[in-house]
C-alpha positions as CSV (number, residue, x, y, z in Angstrom):
1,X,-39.5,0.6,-8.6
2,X,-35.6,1.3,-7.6
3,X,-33.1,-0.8,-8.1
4,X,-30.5,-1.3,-5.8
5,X,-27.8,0.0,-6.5
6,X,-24.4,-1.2,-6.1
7,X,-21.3,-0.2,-3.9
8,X,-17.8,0.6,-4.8
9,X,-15.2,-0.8,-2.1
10,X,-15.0,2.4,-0.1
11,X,-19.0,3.3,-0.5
12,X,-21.8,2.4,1.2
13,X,-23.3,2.0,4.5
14,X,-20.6,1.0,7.4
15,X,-20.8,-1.7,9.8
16,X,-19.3,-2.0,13.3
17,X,-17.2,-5.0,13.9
18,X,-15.3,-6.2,17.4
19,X,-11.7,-7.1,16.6
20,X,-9.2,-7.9,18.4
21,X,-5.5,-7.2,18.8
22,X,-2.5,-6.5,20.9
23,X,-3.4,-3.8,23.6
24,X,0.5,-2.2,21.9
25,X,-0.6,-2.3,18.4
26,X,-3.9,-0.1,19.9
27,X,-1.9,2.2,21.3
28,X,0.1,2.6,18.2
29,X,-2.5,3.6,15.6
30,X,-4.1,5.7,18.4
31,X,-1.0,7.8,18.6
32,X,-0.6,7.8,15.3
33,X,-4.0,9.2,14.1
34,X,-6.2,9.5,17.2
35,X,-8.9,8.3,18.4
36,X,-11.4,9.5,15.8
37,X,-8.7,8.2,12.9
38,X,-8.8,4.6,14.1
39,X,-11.4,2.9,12.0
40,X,-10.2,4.9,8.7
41,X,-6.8,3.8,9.3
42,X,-7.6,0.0,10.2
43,X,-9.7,0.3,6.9
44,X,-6.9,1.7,4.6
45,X,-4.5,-1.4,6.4
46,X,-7.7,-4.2,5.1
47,X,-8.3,-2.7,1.8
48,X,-4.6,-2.5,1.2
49,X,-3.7,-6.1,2.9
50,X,-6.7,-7.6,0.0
51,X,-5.0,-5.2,-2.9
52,X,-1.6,-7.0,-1.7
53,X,-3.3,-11.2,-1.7
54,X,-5.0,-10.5,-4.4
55,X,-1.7,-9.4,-6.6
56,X,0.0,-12.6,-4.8
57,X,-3.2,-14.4,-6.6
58,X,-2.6,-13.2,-9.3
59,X,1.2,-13.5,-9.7
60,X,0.6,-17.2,-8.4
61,X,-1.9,-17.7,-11.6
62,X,0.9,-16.3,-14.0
63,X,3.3,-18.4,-12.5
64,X,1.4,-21.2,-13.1
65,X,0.4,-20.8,-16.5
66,X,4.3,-19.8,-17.8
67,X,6.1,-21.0,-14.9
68,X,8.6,-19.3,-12.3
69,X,10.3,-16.2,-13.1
70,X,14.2,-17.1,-14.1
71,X,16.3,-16.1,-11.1
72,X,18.8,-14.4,-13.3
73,X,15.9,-12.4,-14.2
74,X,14.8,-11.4,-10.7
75,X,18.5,-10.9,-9.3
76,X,18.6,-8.0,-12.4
77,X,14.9,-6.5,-10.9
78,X,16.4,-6.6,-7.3
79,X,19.7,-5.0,-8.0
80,X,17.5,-2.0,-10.3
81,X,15.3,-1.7,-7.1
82,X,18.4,-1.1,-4.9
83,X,20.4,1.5,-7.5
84,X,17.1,3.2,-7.6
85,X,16.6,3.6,-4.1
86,X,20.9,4.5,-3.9
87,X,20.0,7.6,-6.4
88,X,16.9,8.6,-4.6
89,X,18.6,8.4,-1.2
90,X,21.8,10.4,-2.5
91,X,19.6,13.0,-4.9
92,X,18.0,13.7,-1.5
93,X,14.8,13.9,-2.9
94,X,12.7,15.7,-1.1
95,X,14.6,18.9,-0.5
96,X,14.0,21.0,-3.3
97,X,17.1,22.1,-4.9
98,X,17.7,24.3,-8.0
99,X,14.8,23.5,-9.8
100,X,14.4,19.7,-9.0
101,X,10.6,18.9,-7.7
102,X,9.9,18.5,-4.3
103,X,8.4,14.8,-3.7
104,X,5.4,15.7,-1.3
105,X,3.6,12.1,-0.8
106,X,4.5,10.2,-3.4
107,X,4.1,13.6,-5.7
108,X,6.3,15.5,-7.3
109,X,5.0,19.8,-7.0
């Protein structure tokens, strides 16, 4: 006799569901992808939106097993963000030149 077996998070059989939301944010995604991208899109938003609560969870946990992050620690992560988004913007990244990749979608080639 078979076992059943079990589903990864983007396997298995689908099921329709009635959801709403603004008649804008419709029309939006719609232009965006089409008609026949909808559901694949509002699906990547979900399995995305879970990814992001469950990394909240899960920095929530650490924080309260070693306690908060020292601000002087987060102001140096925050100002290494923004310098790294200065030298990406003024590299412009993205156009190729003399032998530096080209970042295709999230890639370099």
């Amino acid at each position: 006799m078979d076992t059943p077996r079990e589903h990864g998070h983007d396997e298995g059989p689908a099921q329709k569901v009635s959801v709403s939301m603004p008649a804008s944010r419709i029309a939006a995604v719609k232009a965006r992808v089409g008609v026949r991208g909808f559901s694949a899109y509002i699906s990547t938003a979900v399995e995305r939106q879970i990814r992001r609560d469950l990394l909240e969870e899960l920095l929530q946990a650490s924080e309260d097993e070693t306690g908060p992050i020292p601000q002087a620690m987060t102001d140096r992560a925050a100002e290494a963000f923004r310098a790294a988004e200065a030298l990406a913007a003024s590299e412009n990244i993205g156009e190729g030149s003399q032998g530096d990749p080209t970042w295709r979608d999230g890639t370099a080639s």
